[in-house]
N, C-alpha and C positions, 0 to 999 in steps of 0.2 A: 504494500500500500504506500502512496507518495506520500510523502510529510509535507505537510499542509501550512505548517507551522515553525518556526524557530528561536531559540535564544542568541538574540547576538549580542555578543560582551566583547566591550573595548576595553582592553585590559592598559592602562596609560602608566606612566612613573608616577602621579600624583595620584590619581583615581580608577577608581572600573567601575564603570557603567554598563547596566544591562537592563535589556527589552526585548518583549515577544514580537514579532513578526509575521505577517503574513508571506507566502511566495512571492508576492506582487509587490513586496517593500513595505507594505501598510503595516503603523505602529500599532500592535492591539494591546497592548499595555503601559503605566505608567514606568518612566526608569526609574530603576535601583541604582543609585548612585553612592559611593561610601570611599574611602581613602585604600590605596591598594599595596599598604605597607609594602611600597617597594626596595627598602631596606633593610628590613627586618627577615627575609631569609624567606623559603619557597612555600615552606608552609602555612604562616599567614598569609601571603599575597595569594594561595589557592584555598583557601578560608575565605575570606575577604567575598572572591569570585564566587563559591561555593554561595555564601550568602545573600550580593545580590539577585544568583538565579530564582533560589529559591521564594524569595520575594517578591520578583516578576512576576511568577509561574503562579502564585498563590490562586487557585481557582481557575483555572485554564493548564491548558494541554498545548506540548509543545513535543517536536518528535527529534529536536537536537541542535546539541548548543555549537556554534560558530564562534572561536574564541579567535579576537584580534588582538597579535601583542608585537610590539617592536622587537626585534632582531630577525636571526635566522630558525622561522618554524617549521620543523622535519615533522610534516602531517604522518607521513608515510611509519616512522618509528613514536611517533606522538612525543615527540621531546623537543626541547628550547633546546637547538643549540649554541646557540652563543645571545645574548642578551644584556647591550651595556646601560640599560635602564633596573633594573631587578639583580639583589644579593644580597651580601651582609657586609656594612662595613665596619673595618675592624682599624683600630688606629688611624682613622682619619682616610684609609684607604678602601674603597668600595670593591670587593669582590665580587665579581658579577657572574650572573649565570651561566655553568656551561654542564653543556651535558642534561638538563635538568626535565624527569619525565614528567609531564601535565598531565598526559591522557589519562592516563590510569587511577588517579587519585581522585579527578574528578569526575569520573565517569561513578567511582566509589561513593563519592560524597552527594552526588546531584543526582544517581542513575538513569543520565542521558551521556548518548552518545556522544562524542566531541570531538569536533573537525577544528586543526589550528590551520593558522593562515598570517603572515607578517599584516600588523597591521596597514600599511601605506598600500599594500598589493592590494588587498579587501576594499579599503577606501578607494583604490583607485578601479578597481571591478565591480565596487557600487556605484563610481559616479557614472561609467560607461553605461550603466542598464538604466539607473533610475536618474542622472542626473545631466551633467551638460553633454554629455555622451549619445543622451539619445536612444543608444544601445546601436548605433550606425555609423558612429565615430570610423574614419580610418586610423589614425592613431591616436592617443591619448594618455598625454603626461600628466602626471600629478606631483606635486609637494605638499607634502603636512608639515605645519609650523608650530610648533611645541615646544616641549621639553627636550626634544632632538627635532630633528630636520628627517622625515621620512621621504621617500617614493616610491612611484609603482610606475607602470609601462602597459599599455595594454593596446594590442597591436588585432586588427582587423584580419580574415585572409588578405585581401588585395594589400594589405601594406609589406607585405613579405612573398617572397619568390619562392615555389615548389608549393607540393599537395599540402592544406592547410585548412582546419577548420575552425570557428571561433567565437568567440574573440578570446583570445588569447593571451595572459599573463608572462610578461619578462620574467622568469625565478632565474636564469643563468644556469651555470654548468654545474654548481654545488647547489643548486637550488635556495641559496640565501644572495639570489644579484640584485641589481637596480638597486644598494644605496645610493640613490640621486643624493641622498646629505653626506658623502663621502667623497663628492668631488669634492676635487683641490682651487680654490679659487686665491690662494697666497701661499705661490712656495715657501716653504720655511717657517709659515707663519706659526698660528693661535693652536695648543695641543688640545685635543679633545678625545673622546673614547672611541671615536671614529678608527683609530691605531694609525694614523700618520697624521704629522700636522698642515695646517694652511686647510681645513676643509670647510665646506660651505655649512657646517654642523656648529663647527668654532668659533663661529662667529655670527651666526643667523639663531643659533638656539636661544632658548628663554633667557639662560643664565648667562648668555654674553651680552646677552642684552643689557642685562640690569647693570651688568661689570661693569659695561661701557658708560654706562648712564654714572656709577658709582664713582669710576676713573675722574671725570668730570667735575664732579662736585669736591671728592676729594683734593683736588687742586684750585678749590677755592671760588669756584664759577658758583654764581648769583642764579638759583632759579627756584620753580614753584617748589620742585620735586625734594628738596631740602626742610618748606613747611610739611611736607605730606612725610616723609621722613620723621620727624620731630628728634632729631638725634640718633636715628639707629637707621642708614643705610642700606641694614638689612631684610628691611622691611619691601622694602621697591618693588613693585611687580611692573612689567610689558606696562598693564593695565594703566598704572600712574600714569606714565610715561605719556603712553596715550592721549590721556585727559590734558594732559600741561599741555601736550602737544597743540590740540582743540584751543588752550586757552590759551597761545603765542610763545608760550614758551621758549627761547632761545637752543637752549641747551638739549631740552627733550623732540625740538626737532631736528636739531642738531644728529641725537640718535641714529631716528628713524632715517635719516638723508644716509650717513653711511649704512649704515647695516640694507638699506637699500638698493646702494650701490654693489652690493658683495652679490645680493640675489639677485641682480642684474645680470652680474657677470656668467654664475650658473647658468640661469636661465636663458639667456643668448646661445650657451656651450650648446646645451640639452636640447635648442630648436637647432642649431646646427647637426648634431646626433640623429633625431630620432626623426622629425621633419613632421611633427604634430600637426592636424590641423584642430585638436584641440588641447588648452594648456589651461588645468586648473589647478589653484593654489588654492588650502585651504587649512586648516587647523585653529589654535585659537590665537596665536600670534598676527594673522592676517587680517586680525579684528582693528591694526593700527590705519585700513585703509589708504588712504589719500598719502599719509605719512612715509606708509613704506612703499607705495608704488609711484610716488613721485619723486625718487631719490633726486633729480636736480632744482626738485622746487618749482616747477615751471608752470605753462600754462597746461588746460584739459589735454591737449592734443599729445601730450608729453606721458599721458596717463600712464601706457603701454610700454616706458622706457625701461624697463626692465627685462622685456623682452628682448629688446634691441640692444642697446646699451655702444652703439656705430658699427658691430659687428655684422660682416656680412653674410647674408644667406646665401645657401650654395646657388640657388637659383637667382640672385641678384640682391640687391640692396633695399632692405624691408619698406615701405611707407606708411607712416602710420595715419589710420583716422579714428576716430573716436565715435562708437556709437552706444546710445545706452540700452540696454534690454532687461529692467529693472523686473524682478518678479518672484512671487512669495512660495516656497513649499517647505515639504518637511525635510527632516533628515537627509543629508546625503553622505557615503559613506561610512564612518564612522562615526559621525557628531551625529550621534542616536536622539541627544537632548533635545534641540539646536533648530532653530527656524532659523534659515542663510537665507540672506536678500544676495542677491549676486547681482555684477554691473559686468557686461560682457564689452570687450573692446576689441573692434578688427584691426588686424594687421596684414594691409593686403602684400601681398609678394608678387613682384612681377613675374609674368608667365602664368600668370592667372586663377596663382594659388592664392587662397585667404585663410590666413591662420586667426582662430578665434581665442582668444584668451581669457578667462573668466577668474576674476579675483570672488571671495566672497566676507559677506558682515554676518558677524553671530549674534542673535537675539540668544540668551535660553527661555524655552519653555515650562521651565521648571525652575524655582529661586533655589539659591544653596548648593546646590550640584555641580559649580563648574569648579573648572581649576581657573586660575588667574591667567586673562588672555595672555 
């Protein structure tokens, strides 16, 4: 008999969230949302999980749980194998997950079946069905903006040569590829758990963010973000940032321009690469808008310069115009919570291609449940 039904849990560094689902994408239940001890070692963090399901599921039938977690998920042996969001850490050093079995514990603890899946792949195989994909996309990039820097790939037949049916998911040759947040956009640079440094992770993630933002202050620079601080720097979220930014902030737009310019730089490589005609950006760091996808400040027309950043396309040299395609639905991907307003901008390519690129805004549906954009 088909399963009608399922549990999909975004398993995050900060939180897991989970909700029932119909085949069709439709949310039939409210989310469980609760904090997913990602430090505290494997067994709470599948606790945690174990708990939201059950909470979803309370009076309803569900025929299996779809877990989305950052790193490399081996559905095939049901184990994490490498995972730099999730561990124990011990003196100051985070020992992250490797080797680590899911399936089994939680099939114990839930008794439903459980299919893993990297989460940026998942998100990016739900926006292609349910979201700016269409489900007709020929290619389709994605970046999550979090707590890391994810990606996914998801590649049509006709966008690949030989017998091919689809749509089809980038995993690579060890079946843990497409970290899109593992390019390198600054030789030498910022180290992060990515395992090499200068990566688009290093610098685009949450916590360099706030670094950047802290760097700043710390040498004495004059801004909001210092009242909303009240003495402890440690406090900062994206989120602050954000808001100063909204209210002229020098310094916190300041941020947003560079850390702009880095995802530019990606994002230029990645259309160069993969030759999407669809690129969505999404997670809760994209929540900075206008901020971070205007890294030179400029006018509308400039919106799209991320994409571009003067780099040329194999097919000629991009032009950008500006169209809006403002429009309300539910969930896409993994932001199960999350009403996205998306603003869609063309970037036509000579020779006849237009590549579409869709940033998006997070409302939550639900108060208390987010992590900090």
């Amino acid at each position: 008999m088909p399963v009608t039904s399922v549990v999909g849990v975004d398993l995050g560094g900060t939180n897991v969230r989970a909700a029932v689902f119909s085949s069709r994408g439709e949310r039939l239940s409210p989310v469980s949302s609760r904090p997913s001890h990602a430090e505290l070692g494997a067994n709470e963090t599948l606790a945690a999980v174990a708990e939201s399901v059950e909470e979803c599921t309370k009076g309803r039938k569900a025929g299996r749980i779809g877990l989305a977690i950052p790193g490399h998920a081996d559905d095939v042996a049901g184990v994490v194998r490498w995972s730099p969001n999730f561990g124990v850490r011990k003196d100051g050093v985070l020992h992250y997950w490797k080797n680590v079995q899911v399936r089994k514990p939680l099939e114990r603890m839930t008794g439903l079946p459980v299919t893993l899946a990297n989460d940026a792949n998942a998100a990016a195989i739900g926006e292609y069905r349910f979201g700016t994909g269409n489900g007709n996309a020929s290619c389709l990039v994605m970046l999550t903006l979090g707590t890391g820097i994810g990606g996914g790939v998801v590649l049509s037949p006709k966008s690949v040569q030989g017998k091919a049916s689809g749509p089809l998911v980038l995993v690579g040759g060890n079946m843990g590829g497409a970290e899109l947040g593992h390019v390198m956009v600054q030789r030498g640079g910022l180290d992060s758990s990515a395992g090499i440094y200068g990566t688009l992770e290093a610098y685009c993630q949450r916590d360099a963010i706030i670094a950047r933002a802290q760097h700043k202050l710390v040498r004495g620079r004059t801004s909001l973000l210092n009242d909303v601080a009240e003495g402890d720097l440690g406090r900062l979220t994206p989120e602050h940032i954000t808001r100063a930014a909204n209210r002229g902030d020098e310094v916190a737009q300041e941020v947003w321009r560079e850390i702009g310019g880095y995802l530019g730089a990606a994002v230029g490589s990645l259309i160069n690469v993969f030759a999407p005609d669809v690129f969505a950006i999404g997670g809760q760091i994209s929540g900075a808008g206008k901020w971070l996808f205007e890294p030179q400040g400029g006018s509308p027309e400039r919106r799209c310069a991320i994409a571009v950043q003067g780099l040329p396309h194999p097919q000629g040299q991009a032009r950008l115009r500006r169209r809006d395609d403002r429009g309300r639905r539910g969930r896409i991907g993994g932001e199960m919570n999350k009403e996205l307003s998306f603003e869609r901008t063309e970037v036509e390519i000579e020779g006849g291609r237009t590549l579409y690129l869709y940033t998006f805004e997070e409302e939550s549906l639900e108060a208390g449940d987010d992590d900090p954009a």
